[in-house]
N, C-alpha and C positions, 0 to 999 in steps of 0.2 A: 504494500500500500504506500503509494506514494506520497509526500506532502504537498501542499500547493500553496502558490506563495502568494499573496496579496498586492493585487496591482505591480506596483512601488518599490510599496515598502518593503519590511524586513520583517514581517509577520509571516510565517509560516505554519500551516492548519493542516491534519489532517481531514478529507475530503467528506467529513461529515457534521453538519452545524447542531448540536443540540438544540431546541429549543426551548428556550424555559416560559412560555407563557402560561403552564397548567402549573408551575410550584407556585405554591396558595391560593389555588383553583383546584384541579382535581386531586390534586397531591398534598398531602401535607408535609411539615418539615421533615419529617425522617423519612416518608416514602419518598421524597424527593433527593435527600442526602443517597440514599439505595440505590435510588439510578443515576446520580452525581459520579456517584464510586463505582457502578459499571461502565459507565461510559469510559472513564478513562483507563479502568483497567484493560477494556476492549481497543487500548491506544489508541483514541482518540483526545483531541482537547481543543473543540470549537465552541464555546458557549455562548448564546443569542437569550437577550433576554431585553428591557424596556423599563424606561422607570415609573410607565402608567401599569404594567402587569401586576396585580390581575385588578384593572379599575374598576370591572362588571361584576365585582365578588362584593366590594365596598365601598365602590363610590371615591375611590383615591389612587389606589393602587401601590407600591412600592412591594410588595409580597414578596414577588418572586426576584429582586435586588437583593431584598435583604437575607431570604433562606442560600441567594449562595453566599453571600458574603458571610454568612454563621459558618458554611460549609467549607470556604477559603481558611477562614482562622481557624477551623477548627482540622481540619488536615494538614494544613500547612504549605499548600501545592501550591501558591498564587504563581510560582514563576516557573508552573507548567501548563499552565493553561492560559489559553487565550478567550480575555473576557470582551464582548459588544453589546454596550447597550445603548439605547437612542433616546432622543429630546425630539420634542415638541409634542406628543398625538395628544388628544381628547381625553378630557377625563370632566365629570361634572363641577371641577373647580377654573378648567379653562378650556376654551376653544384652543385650536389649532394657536401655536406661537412659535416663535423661532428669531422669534428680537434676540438681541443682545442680551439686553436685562434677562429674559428667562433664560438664555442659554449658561448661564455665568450661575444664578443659583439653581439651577438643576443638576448641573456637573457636580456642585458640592453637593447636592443631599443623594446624589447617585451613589457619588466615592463614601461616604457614609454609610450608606447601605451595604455597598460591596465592603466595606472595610479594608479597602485598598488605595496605592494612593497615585494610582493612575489607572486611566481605560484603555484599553488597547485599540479597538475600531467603536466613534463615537458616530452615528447615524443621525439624518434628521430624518424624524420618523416621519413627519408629516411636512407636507409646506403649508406656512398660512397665505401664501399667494401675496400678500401685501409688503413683508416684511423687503426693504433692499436687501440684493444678494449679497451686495459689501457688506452691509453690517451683519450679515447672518456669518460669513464667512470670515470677517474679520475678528466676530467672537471666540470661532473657532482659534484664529491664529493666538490670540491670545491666553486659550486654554492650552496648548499646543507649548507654547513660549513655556506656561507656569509647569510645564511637566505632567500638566492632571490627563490629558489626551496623548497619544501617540497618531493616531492617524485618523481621519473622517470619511465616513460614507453616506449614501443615502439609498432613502427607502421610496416613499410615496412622494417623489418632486416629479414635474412637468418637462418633457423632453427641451421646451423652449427653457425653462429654467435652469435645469441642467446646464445646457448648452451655455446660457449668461453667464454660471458659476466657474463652468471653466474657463472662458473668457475672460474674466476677472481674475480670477486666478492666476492665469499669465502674465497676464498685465501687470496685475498690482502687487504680485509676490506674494499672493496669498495661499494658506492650502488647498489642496486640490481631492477633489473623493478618490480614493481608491478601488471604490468598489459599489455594487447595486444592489439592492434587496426586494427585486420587485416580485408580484405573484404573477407566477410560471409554473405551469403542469400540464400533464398528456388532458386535461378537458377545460385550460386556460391556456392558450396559444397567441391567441392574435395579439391582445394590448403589446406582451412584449415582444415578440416575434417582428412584428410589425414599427414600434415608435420605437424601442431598447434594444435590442439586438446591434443597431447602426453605433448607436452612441458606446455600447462594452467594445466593439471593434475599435472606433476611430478614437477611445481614448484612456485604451487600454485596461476597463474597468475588468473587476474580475466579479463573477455573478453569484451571490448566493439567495435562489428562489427560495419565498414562503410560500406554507401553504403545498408543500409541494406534494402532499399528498392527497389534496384536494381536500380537507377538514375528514379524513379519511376515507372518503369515497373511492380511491384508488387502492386500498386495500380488498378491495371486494366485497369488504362488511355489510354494505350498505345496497341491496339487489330489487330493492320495495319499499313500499312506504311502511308495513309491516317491519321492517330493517330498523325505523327511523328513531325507534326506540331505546336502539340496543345500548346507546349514551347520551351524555347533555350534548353532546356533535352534532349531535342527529340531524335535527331540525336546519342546521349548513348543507347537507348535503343534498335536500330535494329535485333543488334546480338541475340536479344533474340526474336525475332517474327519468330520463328521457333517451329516446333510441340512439342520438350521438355516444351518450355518457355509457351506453350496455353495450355499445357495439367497441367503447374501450374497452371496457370491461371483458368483452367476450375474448379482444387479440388480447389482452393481460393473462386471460384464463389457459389460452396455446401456446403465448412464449416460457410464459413459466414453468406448464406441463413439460416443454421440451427441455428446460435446464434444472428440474427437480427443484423450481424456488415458488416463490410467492408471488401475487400481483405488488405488493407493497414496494417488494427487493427490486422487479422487472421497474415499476415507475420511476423509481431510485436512480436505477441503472442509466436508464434512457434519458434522463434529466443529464447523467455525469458525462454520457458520450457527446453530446450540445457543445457546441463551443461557448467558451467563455464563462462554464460553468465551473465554479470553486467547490462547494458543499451545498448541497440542498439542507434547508433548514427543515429537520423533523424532533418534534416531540415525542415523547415515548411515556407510559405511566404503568410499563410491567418490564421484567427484562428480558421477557419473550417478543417483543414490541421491540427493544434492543438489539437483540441477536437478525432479528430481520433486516433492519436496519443495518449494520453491522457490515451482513453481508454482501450489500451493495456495489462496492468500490471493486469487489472481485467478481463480479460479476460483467464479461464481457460479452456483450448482447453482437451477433453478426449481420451483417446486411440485409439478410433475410427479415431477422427478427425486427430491425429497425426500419425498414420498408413497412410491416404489417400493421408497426406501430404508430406509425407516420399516417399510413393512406385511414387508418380506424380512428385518428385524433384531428384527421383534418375533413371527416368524413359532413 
């Protein structure tokens, strides 16, 4: 398994993103410390996580910063893993921001929660569309300068906005993102395929999709509305139990047959043979969910398999 390096910089990940938005949502602190400690014994060490997770639980969020930052101190590991988490999104204390002012005290009550005293990849989660991209970017330089940041990415910005930020960026000698966090999967194609795809090419961003398993629909769990039960997920995956979404489903169900794996491992796979893809960001809350996961990165799907999977997701 090989590593992959981020953009630029000097970050280096193995090809699998954990996600942390279920620690203090479906997980609580020890079940989540459980698959902390599998993940990395399974060699990996990419952690994805927000400082609004999990705001839909309480109306704030910080949960899932603060169970790994217990988890940091309390193993000891911070300088084997690579921590990302993001400023601006939603929570019912603020709309969309990404001023300066919020960017400057969010960092702090981030590194607080993590109890660390720097972020490795800091995101803007969200754009609030108003904010200048100088001063969104210039906040960053100045997080960046104090040591609390090492490098920036982004999540949900505008391919025009993008495009401004690097432009400024050159210009004015400011940071520059490294990297993309957009949703991308075998039954979300176009948004990025189409507007992101050009921008990870022409500016050497490296990609790590959310979502990439579709709120688990690409595992196959999910076959009915009968299905929709089977977790609080559920109810995300509806839009997709339509003839596009089974007819993924069905090529998921024959490349897997043919490699003795799973739909979950095949989506995984097919995500990592993409160009410009880094780690797909996957959550996991058993470590059988892990192990599937896991096996992805060794999983090489052939042209066959990637043709079937292609003509079934662009059907």
């Amino acid at each position: 398994m090989e590593n992959v390096k981020i953009g630029t910089s000097d970050l280096q990940v193995a090809p699998i993103n954990l996600g942390g938005n279920v620690f203090g949502w479906t997980l609580d602190e020890k079940q989540s410390f459980d698959i902390l400690d599998a993940f990395v014994a399974g060699g990996f060490n990419f952690i994805d996580t927000a400082d609004t997770y999990a705001w839909w639980v309480n109306g704030t969020g910080g949960q899932s910063e603060t169970i790994i930052g217990n988890w940091l101190k309390n193993r000891g590991n911070r300088d084997r893993v690579v921590i990302a988490t993001k400023v601006g999104s939603e929570t019912k204390e603020h709309s969309f921001d990404i001023s300066k002012k919020h960017i400057l005290k969010s960092v702090d009550e981030s590194l607080q929660r993590l109890q660390t005293d720097h972020i490795d990849l800091y995101y803007t989660h969200y754009d609030d569309n108003k904010t200048p991209v100088e001063e969104t970017l210039s906040a960053y330089d100045e997080v960046i300068k104090a040591g609390k940041v090492r490098y920036i990415a982004a999540s949900n910005v505008s391919p025009a906005r993008l495009e401004e930020s690097f432009g400024l960026a050159e210009k004015e000698g400011l940071p520059r993102y490294m990297a993309l966090q957009p949703h991308y999967n075998l039954v979300e194609r176009g948004g990025y395929e189409t507007d992101y795809a050009p921008l990870a090419e022409k500016y050497g961003l490296t990609v790590f999709p959310y979502w990439a398993l579709a709120a688990g629909f690409l595992t196959g769990k999910y076959r009915s509305e009968a299905d929709l039960g089977k977790s609080v997920r559920g109810g995300g995956v509806k839009k997709y139990l339509n003839e596009n979404g089974l007819a993924v489903l069905d090529a998921l169900d024959n490349v897997a047959a043919k490699h003795q794996s799973t739909p979950a491992t095949v989506s995984l796979a097919w995500l990592l043979a993409q160009s410009h893809i880094g780690a797909p960001i996957v959550s996991a809350t058993s470590k059988q969910q892990l192990e599937t996961i896991f096996a992805a990165p060794t999983l090489k799907l052939d042209s066959e398999d990637l043709e079937a999977l292609d003509k079934a997701s662009k059907s």
